[in-house]
PAFI-476289 format. One record per residue (C-alpha): residue number from 1; x, y, z; residue in three letters. Coordinates in steps of 0.2 Angstrom, whole numbers. Example, Ala and Ser with C-alpha at 12.3 -4.5 7.8 and 13.67 -1.06 7.14 Angstrom:
k|px|py|pz|r
1|62|-22|39|ALA
2|68|-5|36|SER
***
This chain:
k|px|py|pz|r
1|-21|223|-140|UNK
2|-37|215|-142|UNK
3|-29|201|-149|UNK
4|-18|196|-135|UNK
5|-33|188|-125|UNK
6|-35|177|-138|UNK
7|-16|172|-141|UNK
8|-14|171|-122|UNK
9|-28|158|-123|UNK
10|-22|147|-137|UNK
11|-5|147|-130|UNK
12|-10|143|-113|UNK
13|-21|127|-121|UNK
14|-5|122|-128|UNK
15|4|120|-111|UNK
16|-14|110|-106|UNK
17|-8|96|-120|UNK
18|9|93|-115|UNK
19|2|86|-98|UNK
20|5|68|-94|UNK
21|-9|57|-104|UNK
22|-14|51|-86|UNK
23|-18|66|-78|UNK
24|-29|74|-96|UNK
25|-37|58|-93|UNK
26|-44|63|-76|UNK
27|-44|82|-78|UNK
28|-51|78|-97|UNK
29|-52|96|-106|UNK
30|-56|105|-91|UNK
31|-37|114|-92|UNK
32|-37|115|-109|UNK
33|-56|126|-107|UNK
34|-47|135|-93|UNK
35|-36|144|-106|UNK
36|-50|150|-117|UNK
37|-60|157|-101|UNK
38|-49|164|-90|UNK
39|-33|171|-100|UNK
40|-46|185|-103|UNK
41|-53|189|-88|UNK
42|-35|190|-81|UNK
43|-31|201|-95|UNK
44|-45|212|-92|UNK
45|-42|214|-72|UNK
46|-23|211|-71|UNK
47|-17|214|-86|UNK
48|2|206|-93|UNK
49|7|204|-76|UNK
50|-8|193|-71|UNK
51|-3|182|-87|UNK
52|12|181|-79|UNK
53|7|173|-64|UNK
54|-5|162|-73|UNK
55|7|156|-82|UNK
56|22|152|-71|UNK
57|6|143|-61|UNK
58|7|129|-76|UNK
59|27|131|-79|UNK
60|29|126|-60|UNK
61|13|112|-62|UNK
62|20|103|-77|UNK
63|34|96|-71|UNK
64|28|92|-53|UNK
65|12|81|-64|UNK
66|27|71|-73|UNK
67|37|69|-57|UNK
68|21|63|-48|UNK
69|18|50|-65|UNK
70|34|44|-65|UNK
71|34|42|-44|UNK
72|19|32|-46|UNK
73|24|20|-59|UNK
74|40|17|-51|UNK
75|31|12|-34|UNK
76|21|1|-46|UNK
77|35|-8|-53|UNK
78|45|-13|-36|UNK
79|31|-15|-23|UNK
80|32|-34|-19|UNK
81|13|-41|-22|UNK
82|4|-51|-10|UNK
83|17|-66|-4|UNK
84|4|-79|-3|UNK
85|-10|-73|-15|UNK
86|-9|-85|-32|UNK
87|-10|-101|-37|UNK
88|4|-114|-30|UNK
89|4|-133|-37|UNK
90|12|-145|-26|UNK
91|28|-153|-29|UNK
92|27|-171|-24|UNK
93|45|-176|-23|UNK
94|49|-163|-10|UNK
95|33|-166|-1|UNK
96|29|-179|13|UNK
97|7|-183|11|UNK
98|-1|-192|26|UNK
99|-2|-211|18|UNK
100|-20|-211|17|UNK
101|-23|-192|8|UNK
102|-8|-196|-5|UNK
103|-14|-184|-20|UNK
104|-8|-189|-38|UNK
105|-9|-169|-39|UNK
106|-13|-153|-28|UNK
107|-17|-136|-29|UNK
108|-18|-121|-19|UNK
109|-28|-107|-23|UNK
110|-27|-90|-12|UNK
111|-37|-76|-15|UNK
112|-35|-60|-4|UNK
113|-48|-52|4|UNK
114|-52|-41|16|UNK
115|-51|-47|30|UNK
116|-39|-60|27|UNK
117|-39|-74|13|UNK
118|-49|-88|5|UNK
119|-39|-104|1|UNK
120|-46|-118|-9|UNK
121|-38|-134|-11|UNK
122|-39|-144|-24|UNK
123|-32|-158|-36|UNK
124|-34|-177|-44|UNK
125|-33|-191|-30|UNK
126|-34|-212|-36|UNK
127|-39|-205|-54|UNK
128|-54|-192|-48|UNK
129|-54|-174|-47|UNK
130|-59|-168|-30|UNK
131|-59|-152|-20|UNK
132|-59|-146|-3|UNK
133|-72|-134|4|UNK
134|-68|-116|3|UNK
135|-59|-112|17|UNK
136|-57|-92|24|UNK
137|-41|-88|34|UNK
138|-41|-74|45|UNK
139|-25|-71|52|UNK
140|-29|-56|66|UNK
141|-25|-66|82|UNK
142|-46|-68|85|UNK
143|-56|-83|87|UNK
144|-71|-88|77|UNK
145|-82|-99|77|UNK
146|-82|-113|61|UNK
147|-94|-110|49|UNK
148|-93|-110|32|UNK
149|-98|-96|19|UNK
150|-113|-91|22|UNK
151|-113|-92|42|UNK
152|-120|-111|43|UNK
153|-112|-126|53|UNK
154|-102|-137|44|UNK
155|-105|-155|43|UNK
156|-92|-165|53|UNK
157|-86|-152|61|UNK
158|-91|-153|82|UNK
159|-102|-138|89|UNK
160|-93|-125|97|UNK
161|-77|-126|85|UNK
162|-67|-110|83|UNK
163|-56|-105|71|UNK
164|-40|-97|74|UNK
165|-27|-87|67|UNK
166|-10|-77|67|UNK
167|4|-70|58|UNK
168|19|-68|64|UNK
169|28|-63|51|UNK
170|23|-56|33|UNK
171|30|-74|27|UNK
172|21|-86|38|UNK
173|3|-88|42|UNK
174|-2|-100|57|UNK
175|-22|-106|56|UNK
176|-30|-118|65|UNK
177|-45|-123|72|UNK
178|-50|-129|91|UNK
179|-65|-136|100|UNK
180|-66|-137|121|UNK
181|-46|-131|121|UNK
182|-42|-146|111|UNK
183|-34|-144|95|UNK
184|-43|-149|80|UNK
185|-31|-147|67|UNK
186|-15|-132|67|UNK
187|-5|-128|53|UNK
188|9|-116|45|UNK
189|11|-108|26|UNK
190|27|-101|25|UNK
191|32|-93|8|UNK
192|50|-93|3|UNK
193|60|-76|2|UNK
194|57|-76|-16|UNK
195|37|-78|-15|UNK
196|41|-91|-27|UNK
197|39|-108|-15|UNK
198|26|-112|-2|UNK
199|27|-124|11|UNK
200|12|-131|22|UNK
201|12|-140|36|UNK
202|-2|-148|44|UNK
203|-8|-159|56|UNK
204|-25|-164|69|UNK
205|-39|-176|67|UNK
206|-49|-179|51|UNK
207|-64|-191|46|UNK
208|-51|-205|44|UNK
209|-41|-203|61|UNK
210|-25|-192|66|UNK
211|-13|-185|49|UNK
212|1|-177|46|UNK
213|6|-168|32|UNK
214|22|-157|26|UNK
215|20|-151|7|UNK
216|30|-140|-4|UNK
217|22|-130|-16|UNK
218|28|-120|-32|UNK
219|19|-103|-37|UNK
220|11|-106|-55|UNK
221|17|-94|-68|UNK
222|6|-86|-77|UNK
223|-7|-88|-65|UNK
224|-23|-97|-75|UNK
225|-37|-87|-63|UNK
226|-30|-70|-69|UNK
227|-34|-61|-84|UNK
228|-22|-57|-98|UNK
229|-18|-43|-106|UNK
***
């Protein structure tokens, strides 16, 4: 009989190593020890019918780890990403540019964050590369003032300026910004039902005078800011 202990043990260690890879990974051999140190000790105060109940404890755990596994990967799999998050390259024959800021090519980059997200627009204009400031979007319905990064005013841009921000729907962002109750500049993203076309329009007062602008832009696929596996 003093060999049952031990088979208890090994056999219980057994069990251990048909658990899903992902869970061993964060339990790592603790289950697997578990077996070896307290198959005895139940043997010695419980007896078979403490083995019994230790036992059906991992029979019933087993399958409720690979359910959970499964579950989780499954969710994985369907959950829709972040509608606006990505890189979109404008698609000029759809779009109409404010005559004077007619792009040969532009880009949208949207980073979530979290609080909100971080655009930057850039592209090539009369043969040079240029690019906007990084711009935050906070859609909460609050009012901020314009600053840029790091807190400090922006050039250009009138004392007292605050940004705005909404969403009314998980497709559409409206942002803006506003000085005195007067609208600087407003404008909508709206991403199609297939999160595969975004379309921005915008308008206000820039440098140059009033614009207006309604662009159409197409997600890039693979996305060249994120890592491949």
């Amino acid at each position: 009989m003093n060999a049952w202990p031990g088979r208890f043990g090994r056999l219980y260690t057994r069990l251990a190593r048909a658990f899903p890879h992902d869970f061993r990974m964060v339990c790592g051999d603790g289950l697997e020890q578990l077996g070896h140190d307290v198959a005895p000790l139940v043997w010695r105060q419980q007896g078979m019918l403490g083995m019994v109940h230790l036992y059906a404890d991992l029979a019933m755990r087993l399958p409720f780890e690979y359910f959970a596994l499964w579950t989780g990967r499954f969710k994985e799999l369907t959950m829709p990403g972040d509608p606006f998050e990505g890189t979109w390259r404008a698609v000029n024959e759809k779009s109409q540019w404010d005559p004077k800021h007619t792009p040969e090519q532009a880009c949208l980059r949207l980073e979530a964050t979290e609080i909100g997200y971080l655009m930057v627009a850039y592209g090539i204009k009369d043969g040079q590369a240029v690019a906007e400031r990084p711009m935050p979007i906070i859609a909460d319905g609050k009012r901020r003032p314009v600053v840029d990064l790091n807190g400090r005013p922006i050039p250009g841009v009138p004392p007292g300026a605050m940004a705005f921000g909404d969403r009314p729907n998980p497709q559409t962002i409206e942002a803006g910004a506003e000085v005195d109750g007067k609208a600087l500049q407003k404008g909508t993203f709206s991403v199609s039902q297939d999160g595969k076309m975004l379309t921005v329009k915008t308008e206000g007062m820039g440098p140059d005078g009033p614009f207006k602008v309604s662009a159409v832009f197409e997600r890039v696929v693979p996305d060249p800011y994120e890592p491949r596996s």
